[in-house]
PQR file of N, CA, C, O and H, with PARSE charges and radii, in Angstrom:
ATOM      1  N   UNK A   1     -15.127  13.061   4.698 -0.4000 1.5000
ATOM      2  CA  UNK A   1     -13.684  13.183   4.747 -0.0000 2.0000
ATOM      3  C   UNK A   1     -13.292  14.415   3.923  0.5500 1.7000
ATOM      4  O   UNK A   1     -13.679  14.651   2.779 -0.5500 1.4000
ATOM      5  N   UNK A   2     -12.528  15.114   4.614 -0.4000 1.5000
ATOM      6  CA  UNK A   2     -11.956  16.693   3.814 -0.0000 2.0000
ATOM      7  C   UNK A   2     -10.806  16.317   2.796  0.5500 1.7000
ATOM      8  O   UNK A   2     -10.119  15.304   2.934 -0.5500 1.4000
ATOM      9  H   UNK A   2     -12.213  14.923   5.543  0.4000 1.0000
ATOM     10  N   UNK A   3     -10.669  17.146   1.849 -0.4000 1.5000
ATOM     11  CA  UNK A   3      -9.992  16.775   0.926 -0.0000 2.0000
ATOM     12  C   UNK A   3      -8.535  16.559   1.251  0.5500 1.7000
ATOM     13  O   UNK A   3      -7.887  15.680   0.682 -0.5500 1.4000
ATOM     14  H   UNK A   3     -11.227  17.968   1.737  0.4000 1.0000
ATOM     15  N   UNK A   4      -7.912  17.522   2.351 -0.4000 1.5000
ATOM     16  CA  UNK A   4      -6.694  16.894   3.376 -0.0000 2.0000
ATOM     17  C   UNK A   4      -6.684  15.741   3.925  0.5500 1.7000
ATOM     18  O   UNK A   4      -5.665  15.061   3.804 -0.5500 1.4000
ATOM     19  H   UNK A   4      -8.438  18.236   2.813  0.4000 1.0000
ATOM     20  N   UNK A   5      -7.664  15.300   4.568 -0.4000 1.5000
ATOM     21  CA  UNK A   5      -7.642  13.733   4.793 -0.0000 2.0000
ATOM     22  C   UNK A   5      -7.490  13.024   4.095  0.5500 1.7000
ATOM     23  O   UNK A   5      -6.619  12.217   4.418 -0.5500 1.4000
ATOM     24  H   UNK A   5      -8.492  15.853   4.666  0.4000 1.0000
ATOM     25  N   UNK A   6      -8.185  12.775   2.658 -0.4000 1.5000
ATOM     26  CA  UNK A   6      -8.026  12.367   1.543 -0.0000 2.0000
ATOM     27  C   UNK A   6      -6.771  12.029   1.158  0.5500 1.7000
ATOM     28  O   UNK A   6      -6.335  10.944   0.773 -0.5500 1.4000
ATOM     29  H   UNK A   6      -8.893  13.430   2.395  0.4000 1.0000
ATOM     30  N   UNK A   7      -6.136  13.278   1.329 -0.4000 1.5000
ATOM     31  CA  UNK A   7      -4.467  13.708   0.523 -0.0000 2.0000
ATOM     32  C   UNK A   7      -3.858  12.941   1.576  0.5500 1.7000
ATOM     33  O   UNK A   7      -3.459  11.914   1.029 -0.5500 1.4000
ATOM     34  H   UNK A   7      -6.490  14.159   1.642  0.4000 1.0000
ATOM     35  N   UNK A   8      -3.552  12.899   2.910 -0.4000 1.5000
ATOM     36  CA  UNK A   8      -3.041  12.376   3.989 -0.0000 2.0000
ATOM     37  C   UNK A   8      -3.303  10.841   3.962  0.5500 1.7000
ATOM     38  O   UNK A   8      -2.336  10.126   4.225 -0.5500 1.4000
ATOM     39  H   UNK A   8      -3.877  13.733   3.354  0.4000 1.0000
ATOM     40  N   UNK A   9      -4.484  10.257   3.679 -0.4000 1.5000
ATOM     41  CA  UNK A   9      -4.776   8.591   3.245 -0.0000 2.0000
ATOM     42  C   UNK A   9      -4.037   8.396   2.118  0.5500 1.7000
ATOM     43  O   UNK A   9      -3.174   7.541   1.921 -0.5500 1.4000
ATOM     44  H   UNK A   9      -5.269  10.838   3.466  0.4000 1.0000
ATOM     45  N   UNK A  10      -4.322   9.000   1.604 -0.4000 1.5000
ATOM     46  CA  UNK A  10      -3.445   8.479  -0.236 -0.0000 2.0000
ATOM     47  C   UNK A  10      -1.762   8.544   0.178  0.5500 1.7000
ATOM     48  O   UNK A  10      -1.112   7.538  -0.104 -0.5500 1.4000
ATOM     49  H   UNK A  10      -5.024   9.694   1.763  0.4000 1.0000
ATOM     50  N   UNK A  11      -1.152   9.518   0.735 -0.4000 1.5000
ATOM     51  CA  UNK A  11       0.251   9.622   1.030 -0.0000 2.0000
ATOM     52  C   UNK A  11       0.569   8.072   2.038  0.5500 1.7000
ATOM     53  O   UNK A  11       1.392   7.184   1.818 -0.5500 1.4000
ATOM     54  H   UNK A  11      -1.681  10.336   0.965  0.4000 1.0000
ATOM     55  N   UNK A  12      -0.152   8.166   2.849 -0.4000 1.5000
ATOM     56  CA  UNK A  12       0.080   6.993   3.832 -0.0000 2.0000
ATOM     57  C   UNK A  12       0.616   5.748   3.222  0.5500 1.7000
ATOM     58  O   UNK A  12       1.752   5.307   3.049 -0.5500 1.4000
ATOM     59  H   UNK A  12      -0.821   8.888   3.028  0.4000 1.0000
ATOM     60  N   UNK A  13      -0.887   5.227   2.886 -0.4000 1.5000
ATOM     61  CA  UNK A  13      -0.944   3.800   1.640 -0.0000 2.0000
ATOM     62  C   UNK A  13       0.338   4.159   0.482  0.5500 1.7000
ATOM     63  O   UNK A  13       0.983   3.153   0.186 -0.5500 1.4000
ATOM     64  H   UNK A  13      -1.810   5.586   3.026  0.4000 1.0000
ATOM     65  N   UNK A  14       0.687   5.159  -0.051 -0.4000 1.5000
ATOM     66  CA  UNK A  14       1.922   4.983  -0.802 -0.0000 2.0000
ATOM     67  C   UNK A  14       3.303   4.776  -0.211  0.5500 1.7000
ATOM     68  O   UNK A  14       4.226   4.188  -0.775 -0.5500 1.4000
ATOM     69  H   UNK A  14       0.163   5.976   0.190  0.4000 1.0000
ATOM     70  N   UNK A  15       3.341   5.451   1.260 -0.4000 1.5000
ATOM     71  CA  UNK A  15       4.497   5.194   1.699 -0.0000 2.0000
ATOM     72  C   UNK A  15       4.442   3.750   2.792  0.5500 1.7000
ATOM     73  O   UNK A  15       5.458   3.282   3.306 -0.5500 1.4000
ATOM     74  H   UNK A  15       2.591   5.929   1.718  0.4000 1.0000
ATOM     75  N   UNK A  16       3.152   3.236   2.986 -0.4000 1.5000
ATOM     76  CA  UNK A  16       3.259   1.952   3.121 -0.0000 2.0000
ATOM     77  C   UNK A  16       3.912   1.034   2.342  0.5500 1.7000
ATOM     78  O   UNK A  16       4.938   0.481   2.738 -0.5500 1.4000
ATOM     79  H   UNK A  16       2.326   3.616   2.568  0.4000 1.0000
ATOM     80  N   UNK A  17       3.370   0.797   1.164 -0.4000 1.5000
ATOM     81  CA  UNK A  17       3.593   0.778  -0.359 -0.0000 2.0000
ATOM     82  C   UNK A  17       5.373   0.700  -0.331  0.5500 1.7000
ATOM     83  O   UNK A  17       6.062  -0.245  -0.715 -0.5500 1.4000
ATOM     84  H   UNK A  17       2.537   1.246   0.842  0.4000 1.0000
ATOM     85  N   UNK A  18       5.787   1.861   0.185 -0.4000 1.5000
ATOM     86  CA  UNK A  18       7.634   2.113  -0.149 -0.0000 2.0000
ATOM     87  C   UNK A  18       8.090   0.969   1.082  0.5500 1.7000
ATOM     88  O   UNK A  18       9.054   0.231   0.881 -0.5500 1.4000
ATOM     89  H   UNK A  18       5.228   2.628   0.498  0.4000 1.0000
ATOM     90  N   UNK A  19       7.390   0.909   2.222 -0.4000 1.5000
ATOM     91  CA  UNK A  19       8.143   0.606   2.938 -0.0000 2.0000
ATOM     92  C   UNK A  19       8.101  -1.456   2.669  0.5500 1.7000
ATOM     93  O   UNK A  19       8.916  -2.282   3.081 -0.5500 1.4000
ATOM     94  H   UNK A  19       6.607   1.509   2.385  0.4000 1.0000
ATOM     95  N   UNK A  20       7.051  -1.636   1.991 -0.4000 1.5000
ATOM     96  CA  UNK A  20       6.945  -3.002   1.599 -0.0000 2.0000
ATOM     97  C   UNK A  20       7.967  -3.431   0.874  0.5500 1.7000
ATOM     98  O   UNK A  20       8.675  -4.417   1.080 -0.5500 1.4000
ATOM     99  H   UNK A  20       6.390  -0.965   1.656  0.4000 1.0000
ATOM    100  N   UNK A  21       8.033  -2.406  -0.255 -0.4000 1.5000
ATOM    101  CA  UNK A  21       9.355  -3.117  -1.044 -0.0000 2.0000
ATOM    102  C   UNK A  21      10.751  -2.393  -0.340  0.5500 1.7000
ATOM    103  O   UNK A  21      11.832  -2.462  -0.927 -0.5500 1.4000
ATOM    104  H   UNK A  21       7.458  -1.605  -0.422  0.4000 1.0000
ATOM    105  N   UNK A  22      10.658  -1.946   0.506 -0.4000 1.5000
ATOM    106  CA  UNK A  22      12.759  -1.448   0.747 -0.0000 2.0000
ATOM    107  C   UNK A  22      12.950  -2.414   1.797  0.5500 1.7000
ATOM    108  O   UNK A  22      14.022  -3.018   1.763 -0.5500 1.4000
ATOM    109  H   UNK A  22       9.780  -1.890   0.982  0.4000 1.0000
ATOM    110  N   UNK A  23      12.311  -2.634   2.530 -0.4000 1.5000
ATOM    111  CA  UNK A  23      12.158  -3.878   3.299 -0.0000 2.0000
ATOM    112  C   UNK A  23      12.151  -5.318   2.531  0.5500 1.7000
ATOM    113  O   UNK A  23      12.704  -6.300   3.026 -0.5500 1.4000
ATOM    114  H   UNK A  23      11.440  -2.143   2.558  0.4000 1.0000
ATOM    115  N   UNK A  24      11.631  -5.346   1.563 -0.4000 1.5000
ATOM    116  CA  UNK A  24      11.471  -7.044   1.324 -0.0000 2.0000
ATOM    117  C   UNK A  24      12.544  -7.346   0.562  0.5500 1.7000
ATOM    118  O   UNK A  24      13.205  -6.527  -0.077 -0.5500 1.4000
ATOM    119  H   UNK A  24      11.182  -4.548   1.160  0.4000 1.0000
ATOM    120  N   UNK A  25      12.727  -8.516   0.620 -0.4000 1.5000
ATOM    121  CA  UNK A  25      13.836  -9.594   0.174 -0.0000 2.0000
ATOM    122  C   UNK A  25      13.921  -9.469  -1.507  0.5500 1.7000
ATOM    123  O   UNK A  25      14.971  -9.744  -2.088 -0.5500 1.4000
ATOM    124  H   UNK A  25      12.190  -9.181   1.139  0.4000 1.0000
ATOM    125  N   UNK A  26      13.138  -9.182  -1.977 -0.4000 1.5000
ATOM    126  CA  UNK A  26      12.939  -9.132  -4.101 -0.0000 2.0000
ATOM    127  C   UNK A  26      13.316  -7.839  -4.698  0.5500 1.7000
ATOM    128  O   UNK A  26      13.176  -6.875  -3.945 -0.5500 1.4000
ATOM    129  H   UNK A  26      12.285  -8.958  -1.505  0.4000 1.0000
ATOM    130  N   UNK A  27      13.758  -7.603  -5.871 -0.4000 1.5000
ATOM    131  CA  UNK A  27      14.187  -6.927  -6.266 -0.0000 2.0000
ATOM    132  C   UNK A  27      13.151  -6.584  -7.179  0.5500 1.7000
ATOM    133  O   UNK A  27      12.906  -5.444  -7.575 -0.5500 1.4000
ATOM    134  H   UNK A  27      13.871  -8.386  -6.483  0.4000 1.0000
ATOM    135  N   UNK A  28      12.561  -7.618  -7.489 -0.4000 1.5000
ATOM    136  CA  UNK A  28      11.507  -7.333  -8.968 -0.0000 2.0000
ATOM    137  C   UNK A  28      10.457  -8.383  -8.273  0.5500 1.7000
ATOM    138  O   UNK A  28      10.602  -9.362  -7.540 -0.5500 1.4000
ATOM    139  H   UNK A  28      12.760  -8.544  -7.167  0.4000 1.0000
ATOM    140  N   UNK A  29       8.762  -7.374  -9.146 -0.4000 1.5000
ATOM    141  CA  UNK A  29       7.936  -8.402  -8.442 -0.0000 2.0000
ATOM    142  C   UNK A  29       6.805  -8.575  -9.615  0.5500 1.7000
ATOM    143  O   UNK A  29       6.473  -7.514 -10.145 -0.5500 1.4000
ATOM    144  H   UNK A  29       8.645  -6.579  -9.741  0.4000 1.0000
ATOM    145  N   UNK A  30       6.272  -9.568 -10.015 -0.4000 1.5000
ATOM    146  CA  UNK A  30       5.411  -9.961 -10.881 -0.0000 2.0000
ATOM    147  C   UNK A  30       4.555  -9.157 -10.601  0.5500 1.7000
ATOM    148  O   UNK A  30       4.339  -8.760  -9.456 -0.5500 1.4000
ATOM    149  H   UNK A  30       6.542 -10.430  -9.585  0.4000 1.0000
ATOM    150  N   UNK A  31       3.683  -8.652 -12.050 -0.4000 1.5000
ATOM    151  CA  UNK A  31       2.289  -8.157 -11.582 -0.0000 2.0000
ATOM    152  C   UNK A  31       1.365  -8.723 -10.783  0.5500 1.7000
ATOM    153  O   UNK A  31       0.450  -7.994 -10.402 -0.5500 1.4000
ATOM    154  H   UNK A  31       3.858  -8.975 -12.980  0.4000 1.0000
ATOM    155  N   UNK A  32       1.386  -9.943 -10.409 -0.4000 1.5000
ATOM    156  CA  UNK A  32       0.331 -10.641  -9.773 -0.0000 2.0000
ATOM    157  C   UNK A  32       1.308 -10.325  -8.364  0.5500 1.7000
ATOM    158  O   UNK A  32       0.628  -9.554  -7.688 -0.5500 1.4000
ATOM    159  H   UNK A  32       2.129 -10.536 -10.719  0.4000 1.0000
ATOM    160  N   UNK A  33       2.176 -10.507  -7.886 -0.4000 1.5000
ATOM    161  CA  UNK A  33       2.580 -10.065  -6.700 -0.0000 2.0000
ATOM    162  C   UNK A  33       2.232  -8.679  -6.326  0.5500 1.7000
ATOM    163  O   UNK A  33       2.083  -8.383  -5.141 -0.5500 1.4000
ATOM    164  H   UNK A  33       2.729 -11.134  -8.435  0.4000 1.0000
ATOM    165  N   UNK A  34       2.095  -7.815  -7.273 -0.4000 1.5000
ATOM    166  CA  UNK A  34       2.238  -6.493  -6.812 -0.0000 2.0000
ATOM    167  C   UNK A  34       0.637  -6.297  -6.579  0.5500 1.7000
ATOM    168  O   UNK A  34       0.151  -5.414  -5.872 -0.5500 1.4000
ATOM    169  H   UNK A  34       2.216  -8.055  -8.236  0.4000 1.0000
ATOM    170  N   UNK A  35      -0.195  -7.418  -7.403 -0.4000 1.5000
ATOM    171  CA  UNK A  35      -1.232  -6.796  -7.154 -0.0000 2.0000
ATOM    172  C   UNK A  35      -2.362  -7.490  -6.043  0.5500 1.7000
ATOM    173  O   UNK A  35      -3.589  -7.398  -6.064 -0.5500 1.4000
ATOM    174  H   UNK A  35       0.199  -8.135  -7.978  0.4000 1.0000
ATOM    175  N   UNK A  36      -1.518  -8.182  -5.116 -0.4000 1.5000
ATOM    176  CA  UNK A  36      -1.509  -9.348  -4.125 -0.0000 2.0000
ATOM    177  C   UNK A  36      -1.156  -8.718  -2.524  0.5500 1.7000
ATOM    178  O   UNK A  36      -1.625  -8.931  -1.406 -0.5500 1.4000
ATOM    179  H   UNK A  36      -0.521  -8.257  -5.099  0.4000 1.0000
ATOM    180  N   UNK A  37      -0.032  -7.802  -3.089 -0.4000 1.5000
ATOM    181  CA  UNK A  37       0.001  -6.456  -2.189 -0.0000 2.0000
ATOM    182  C   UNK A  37      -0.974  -5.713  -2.109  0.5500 1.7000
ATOM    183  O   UNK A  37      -1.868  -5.709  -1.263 -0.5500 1.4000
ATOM    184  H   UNK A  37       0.349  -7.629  -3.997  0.4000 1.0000
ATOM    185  N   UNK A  38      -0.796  -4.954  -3.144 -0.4000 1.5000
ATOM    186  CA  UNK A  38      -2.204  -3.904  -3.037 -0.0000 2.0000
ATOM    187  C   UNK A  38      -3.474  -4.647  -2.625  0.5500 1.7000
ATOM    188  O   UNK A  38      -4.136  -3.951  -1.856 -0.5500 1.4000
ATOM    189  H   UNK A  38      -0.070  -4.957  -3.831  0.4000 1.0000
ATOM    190  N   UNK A  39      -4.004  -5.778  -2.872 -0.4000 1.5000
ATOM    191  CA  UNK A  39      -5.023  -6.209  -1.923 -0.0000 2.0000
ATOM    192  C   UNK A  39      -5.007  -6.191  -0.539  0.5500 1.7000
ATOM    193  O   UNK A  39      -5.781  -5.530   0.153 -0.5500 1.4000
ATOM    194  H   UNK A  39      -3.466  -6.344  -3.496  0.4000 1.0000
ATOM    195  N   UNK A  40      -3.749  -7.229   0.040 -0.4000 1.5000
ATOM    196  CA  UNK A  40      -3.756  -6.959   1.652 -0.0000 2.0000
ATOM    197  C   UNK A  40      -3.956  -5.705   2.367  0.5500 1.7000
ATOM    198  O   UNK A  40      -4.444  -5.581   3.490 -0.5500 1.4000
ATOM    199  H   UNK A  40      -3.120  -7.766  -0.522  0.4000 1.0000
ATOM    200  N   UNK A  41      -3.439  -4.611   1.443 -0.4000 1.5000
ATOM    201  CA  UNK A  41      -3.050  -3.207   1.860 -0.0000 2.0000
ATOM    202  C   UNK A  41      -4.820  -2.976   2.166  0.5500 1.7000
ATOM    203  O   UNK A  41      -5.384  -2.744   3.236 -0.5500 1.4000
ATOM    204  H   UNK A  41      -3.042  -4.712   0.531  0.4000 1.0000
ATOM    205  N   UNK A  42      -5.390  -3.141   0.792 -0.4000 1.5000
ATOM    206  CA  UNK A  42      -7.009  -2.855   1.295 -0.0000 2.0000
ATOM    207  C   UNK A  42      -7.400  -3.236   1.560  0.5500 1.7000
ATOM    208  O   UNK A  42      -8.401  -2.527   1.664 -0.5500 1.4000
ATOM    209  H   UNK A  42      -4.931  -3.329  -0.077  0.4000 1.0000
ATOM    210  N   UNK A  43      -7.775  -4.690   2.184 -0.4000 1.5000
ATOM    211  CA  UNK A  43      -8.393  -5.429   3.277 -0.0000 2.0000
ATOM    212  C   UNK A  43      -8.027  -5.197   4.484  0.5500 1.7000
ATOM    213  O   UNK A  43      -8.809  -5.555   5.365 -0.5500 1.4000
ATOM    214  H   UNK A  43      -6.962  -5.266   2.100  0.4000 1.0000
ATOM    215  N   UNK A  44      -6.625  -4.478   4.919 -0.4000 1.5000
ATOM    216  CA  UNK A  44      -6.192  -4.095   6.351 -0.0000 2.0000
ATOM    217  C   UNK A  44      -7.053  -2.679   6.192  0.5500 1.7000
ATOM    218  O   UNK A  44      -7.351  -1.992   7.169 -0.5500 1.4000
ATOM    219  H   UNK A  44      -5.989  -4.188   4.203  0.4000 1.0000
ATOM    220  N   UNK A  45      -7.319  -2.427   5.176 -0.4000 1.5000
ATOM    221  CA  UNK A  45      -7.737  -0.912   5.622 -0.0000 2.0000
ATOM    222  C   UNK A  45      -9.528  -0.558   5.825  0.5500 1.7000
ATOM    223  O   UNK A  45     -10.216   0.430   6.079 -0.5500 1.4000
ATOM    224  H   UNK A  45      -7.077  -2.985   4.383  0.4000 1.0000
ATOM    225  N   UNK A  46      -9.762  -2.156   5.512 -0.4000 1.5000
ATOM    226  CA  UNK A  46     -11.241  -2.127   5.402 -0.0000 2.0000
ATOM    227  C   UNK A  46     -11.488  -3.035   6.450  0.5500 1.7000
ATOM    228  O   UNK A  46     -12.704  -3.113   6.627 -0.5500 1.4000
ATOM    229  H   UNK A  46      -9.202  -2.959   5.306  0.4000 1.0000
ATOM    230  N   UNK A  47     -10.725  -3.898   7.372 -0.4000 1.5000
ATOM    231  CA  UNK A  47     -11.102  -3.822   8.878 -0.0000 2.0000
ATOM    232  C   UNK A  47     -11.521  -2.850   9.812  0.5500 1.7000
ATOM    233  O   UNK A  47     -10.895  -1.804   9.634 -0.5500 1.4000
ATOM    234  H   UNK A  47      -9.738  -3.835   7.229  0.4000 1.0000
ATOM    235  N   UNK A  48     -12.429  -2.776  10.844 -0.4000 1.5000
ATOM    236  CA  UNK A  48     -12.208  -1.527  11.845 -0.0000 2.0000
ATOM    237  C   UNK A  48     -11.368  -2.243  12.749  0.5500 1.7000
ATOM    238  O   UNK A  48     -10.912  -1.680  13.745 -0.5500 1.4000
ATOM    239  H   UNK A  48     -12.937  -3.625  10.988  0.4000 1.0000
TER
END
């Protein structure tokens, strides 16, 4: 993977990331929520 791809994966997953919380119903989210997110995020990304 070229270091643009790289940069282009990392941008993605963060603006996934944005679109989780402007979309969801909470205003504030426990660390264990947030980090409950970031799991699903990498298990969808570690399916083919």
């Amino acid at each position: 993977m070229s270091e643009k791809e790289i940069q282009f994966a990392r941008m993605a997953i963060l603006y996934e990331l944005r679109l989780i919380f402007a979309n969801g119903e909470k205003k504030e989210y426990t660390k264990e929520e947030l980090l409950e997110l970031l799991d699903k995020i990498a298990m969808s990304k570690a399916e083919p």
